[in-house]
C-alpha beads as a LAMMPS data file, in Angstrom:
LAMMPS data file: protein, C-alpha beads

205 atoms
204 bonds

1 atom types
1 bond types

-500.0 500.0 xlo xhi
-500.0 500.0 ylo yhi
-500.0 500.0 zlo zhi

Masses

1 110.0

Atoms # bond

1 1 1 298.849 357.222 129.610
2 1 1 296.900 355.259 131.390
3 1 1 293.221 353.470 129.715
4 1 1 291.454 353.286 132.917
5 1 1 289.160 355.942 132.922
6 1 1 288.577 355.885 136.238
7 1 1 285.152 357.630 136.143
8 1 1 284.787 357.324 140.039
9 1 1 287.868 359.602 140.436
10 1 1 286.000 361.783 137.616
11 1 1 283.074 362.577 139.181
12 1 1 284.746 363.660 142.600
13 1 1 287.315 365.892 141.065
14 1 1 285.194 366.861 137.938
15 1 1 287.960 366.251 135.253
16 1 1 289.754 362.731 134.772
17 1 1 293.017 362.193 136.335
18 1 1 294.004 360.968 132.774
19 1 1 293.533 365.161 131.636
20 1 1 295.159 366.055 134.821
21 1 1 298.281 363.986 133.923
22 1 1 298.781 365.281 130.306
23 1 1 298.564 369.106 130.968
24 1 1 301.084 367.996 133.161
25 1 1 302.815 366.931 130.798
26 1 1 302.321 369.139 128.355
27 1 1 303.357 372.338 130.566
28 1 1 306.333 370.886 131.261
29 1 1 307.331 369.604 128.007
30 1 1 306.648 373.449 126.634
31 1 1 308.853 374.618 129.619
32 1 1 311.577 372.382 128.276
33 1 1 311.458 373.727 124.694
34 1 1 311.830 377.513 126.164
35 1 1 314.593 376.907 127.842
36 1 1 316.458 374.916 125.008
37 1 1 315.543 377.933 122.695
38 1 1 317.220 380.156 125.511
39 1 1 320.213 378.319 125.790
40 1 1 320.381 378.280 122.069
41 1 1 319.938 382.242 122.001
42 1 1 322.862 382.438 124.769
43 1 1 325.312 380.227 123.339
44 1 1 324.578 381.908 119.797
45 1 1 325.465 385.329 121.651
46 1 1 328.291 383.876 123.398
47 1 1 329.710 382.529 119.813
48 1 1 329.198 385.980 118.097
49 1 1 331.560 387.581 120.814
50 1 1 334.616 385.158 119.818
51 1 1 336.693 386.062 116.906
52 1 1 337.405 383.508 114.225
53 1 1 334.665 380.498 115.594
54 1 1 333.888 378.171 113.226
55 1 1 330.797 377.228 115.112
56 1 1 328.065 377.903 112.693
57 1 1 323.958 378.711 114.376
58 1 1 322.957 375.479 112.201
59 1 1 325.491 373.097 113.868
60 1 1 324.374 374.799 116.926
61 1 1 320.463 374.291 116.002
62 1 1 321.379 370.537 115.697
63 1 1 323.517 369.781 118.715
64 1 1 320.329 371.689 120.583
65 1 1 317.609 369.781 118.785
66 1 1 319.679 366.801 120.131
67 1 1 320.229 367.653 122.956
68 1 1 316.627 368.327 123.513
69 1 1 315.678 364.401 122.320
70 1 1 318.118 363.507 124.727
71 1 1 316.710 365.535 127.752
72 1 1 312.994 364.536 126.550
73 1 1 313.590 360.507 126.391
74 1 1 314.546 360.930 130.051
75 1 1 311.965 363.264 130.938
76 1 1 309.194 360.513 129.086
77 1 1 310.276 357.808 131.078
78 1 1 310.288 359.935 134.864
79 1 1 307.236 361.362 133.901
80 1 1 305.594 357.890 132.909
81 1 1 307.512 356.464 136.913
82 1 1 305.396 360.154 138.242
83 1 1 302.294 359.104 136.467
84 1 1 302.004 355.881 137.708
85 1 1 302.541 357.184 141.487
86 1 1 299.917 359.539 140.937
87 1 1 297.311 357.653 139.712
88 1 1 297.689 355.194 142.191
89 1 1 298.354 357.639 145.226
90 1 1 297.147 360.488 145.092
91 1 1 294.524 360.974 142.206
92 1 1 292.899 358.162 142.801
93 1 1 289.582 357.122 145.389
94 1 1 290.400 353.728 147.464
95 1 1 287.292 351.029 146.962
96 1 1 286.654 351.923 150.684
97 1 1 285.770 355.459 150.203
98 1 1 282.387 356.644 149.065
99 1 1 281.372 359.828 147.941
100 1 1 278.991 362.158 149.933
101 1 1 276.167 361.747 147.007
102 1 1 276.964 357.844 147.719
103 1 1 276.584 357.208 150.941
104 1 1 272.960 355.982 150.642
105 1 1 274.450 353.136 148.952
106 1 1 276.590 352.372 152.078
107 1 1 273.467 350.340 154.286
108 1 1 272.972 346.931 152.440
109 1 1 269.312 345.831 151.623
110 1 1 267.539 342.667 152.871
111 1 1 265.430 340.440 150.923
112 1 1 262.863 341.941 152.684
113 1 1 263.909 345.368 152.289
114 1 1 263.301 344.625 148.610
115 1 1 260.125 342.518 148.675
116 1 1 258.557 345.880 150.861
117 1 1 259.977 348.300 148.594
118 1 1 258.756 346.518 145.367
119 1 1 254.887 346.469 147.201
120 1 1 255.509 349.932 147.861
121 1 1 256.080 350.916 144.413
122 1 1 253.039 348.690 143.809
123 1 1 250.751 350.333 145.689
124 1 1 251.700 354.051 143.923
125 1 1 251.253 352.971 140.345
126 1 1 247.828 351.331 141.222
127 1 1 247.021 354.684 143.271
128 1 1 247.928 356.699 140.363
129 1 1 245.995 354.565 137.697
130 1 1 243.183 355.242 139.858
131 1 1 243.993 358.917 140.398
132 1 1 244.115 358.746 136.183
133 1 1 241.158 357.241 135.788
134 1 1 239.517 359.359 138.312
135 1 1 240.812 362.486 136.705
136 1 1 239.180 361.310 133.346
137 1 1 236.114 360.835 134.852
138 1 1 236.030 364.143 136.228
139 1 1 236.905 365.738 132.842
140 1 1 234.177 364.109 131.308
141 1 1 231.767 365.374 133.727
142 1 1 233.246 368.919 133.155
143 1 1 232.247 368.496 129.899
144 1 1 228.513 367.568 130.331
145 1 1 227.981 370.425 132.758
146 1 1 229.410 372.733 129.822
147 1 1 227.158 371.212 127.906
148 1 1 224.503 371.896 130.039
149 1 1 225.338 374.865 130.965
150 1 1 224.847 376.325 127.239
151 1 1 221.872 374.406 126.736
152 1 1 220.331 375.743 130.245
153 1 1 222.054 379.803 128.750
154 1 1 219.593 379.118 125.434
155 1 1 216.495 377.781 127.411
156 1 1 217.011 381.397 129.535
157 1 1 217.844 383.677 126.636
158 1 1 214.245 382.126 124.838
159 1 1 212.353 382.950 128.144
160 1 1 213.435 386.324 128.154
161 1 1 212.740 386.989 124.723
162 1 1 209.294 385.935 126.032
163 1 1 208.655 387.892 128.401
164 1 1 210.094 391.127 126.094
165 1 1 207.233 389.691 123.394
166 1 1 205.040 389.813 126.386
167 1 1 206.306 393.428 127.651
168 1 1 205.933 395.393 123.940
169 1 1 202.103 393.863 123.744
170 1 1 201.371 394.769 127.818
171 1 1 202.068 392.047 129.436
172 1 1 203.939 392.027 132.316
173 1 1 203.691 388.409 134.329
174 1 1 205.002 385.839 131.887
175 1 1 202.848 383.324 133.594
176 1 1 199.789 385.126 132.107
177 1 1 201.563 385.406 128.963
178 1 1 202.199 381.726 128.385
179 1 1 198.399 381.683 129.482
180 1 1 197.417 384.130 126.945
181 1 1 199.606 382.528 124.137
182 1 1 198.259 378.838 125.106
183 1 1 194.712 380.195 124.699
184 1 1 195.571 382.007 121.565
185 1 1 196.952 378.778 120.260
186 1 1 193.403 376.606 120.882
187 1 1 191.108 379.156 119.297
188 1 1 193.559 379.549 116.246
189 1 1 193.523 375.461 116.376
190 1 1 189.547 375.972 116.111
191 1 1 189.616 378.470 113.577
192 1 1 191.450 376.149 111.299
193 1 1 189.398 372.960 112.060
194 1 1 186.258 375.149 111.662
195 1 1 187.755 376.273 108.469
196 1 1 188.807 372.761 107.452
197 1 1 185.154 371.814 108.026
198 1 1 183.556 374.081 106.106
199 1 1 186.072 373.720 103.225
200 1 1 185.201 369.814 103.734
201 1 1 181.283 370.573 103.423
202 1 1 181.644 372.930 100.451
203 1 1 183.307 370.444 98.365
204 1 1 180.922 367.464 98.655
205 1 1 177.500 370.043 98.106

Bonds

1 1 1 2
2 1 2 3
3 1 3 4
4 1 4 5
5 1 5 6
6 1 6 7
7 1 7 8
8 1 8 9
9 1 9 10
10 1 10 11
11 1 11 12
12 1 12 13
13 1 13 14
14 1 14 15
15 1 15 16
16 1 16 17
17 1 17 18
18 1 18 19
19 1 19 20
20 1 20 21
21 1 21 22
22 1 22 23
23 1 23 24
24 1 24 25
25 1 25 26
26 1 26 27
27 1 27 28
28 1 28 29
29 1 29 30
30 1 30 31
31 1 31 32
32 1 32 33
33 1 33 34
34 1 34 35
35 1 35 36
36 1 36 37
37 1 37 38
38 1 38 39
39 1 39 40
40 1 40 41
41 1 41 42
42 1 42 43
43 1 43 44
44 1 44 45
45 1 45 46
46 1 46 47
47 1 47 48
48 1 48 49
49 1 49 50
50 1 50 51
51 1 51 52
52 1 52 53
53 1 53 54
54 1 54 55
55 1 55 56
56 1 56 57
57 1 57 58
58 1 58 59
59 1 59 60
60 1 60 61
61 1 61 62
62 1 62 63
63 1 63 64
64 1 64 65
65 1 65 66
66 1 66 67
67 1 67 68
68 1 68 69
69 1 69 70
70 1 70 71
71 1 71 72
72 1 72 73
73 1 73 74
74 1 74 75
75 1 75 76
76 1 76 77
77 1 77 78
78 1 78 79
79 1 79 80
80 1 80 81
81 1 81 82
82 1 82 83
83 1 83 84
84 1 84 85
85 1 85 86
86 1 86 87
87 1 87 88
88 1 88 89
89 1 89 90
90 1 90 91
91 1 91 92
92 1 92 93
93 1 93 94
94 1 94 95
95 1 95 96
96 1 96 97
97 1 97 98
98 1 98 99
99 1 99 100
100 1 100 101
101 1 101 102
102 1 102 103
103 1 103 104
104 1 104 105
105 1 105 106
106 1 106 107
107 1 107 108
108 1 108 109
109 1 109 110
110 1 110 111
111 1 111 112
112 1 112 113
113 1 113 114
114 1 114 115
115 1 115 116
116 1 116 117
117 1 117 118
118 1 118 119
119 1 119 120
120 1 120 121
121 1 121 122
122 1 122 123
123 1 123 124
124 1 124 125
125 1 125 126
126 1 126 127
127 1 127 128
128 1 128 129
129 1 129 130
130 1 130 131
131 1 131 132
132 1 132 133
133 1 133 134
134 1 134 135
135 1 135 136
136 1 136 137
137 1 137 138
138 1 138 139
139 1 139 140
140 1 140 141
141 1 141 142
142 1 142 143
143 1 143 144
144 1 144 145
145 1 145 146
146 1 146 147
147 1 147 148
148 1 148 149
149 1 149 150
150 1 150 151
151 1 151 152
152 1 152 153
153 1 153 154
154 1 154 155
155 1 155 156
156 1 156 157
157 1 157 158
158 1 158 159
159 1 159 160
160 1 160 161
161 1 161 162
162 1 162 163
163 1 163 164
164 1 164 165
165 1 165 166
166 1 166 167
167 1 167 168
168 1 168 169
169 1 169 170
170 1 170 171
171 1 171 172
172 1 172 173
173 1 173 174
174 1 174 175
175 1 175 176
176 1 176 177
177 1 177 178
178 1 178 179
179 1 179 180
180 1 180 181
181 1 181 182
182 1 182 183
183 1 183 184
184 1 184 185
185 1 185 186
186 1 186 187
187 1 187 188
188 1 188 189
189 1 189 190
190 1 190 191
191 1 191 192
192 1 192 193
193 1 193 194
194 1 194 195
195 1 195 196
196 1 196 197
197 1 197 198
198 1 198 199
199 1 199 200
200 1 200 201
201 1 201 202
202 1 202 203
203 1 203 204
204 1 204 205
């Protein structure tokens, strides 16, 4: 068999011309053992209808075994003459020929052609750094705002707990409320200095 392995031929046909060749071979060697066991099974037959032979089925098992070498060293060497023409004939692409999937390969590139496709390629990896970098930016960003967001949630959810504080004691504008609890706050601030004071002036008498 042949060692080329002819991987051109391989991908067109999808199986090697190699495995082609030795089912081949194979089918037709296990057509040549049938028909030496039927010709074995005849001849035994035909020796069972004559009286007094002296042919015994193990002389005739040997002369068919070697009869069978003899028919398969003949068939080895026109089947290695057959496997040479097809490999070379018909199994096999000419250097010419280019497969449908290949033909972009077929128009030659310049210098050029080269140099403009190596800027090319250039150009997209910087544009997609920049798309990356872009991209983490925005991501970043994303984050803040969610961060904001459920800081600016909390600052809402404490001003409406506010104005419910201002509601259940009657007050319904949370303007005045903040008004009402900023004035609340100074004359509890006073009550304590005044209290601090007079604390201060009981000691020391």
């Amino acid at each position: 068999m042949s060692v080329d392995p002819m991987t051109y031929e391989a991908q067109f046909f999808g199986f090697t011309p190699q495995t082609c060749m030795l089912r081949i071979y194979i089918a037709f060697q296990d057509y040549l053992f049938e028909v030496m066991q039927a010709v074995e099974q005849v001849i035994l037959k035909k020796l069972n209808g004559i009286p007094d032979c002296d042919i015994s089925p193990v002389q005739i098992r040997k002369c068919t075994e070697k009869f069978l070498c003899f028919m398969k060293g003949h068939f080895d060497n026109l089947f290695s003459k057959m496997e040479q023409l097809f490999l070379q004939l018909i199994l096999c692409i000419p250097s010419n020929i280019l497969l449908p999937e290949d033909k972009c390969k077929e128009t030659p590139y310049s210098e050029e052609d080269f140099q403009h496709l190596q800027k090319e390629i250039e150009q997209l990896q910087e544009k997609y750094k920049t798309e990356l970098c872009t991209k983490q930016a925005l991501l970043a960003e994303l984050e803040e705002q969610k961060i904001v967001q459920a800081k600016l949630k909390q600052t809402l959810t404490f001003f409406d707990e506010l104005q419910n504080v201002g509601r259940d004691h009657g007050t319904s504008d949370f303007r005045e409320s903040l008004v009402s609890l900023v004035q609340n706050s100074r004359k509890l601030q006073n009550i304590r200095d005044g209290v601090e004071k007079e604390s201060k002036r009981l000691k020391i008498s």
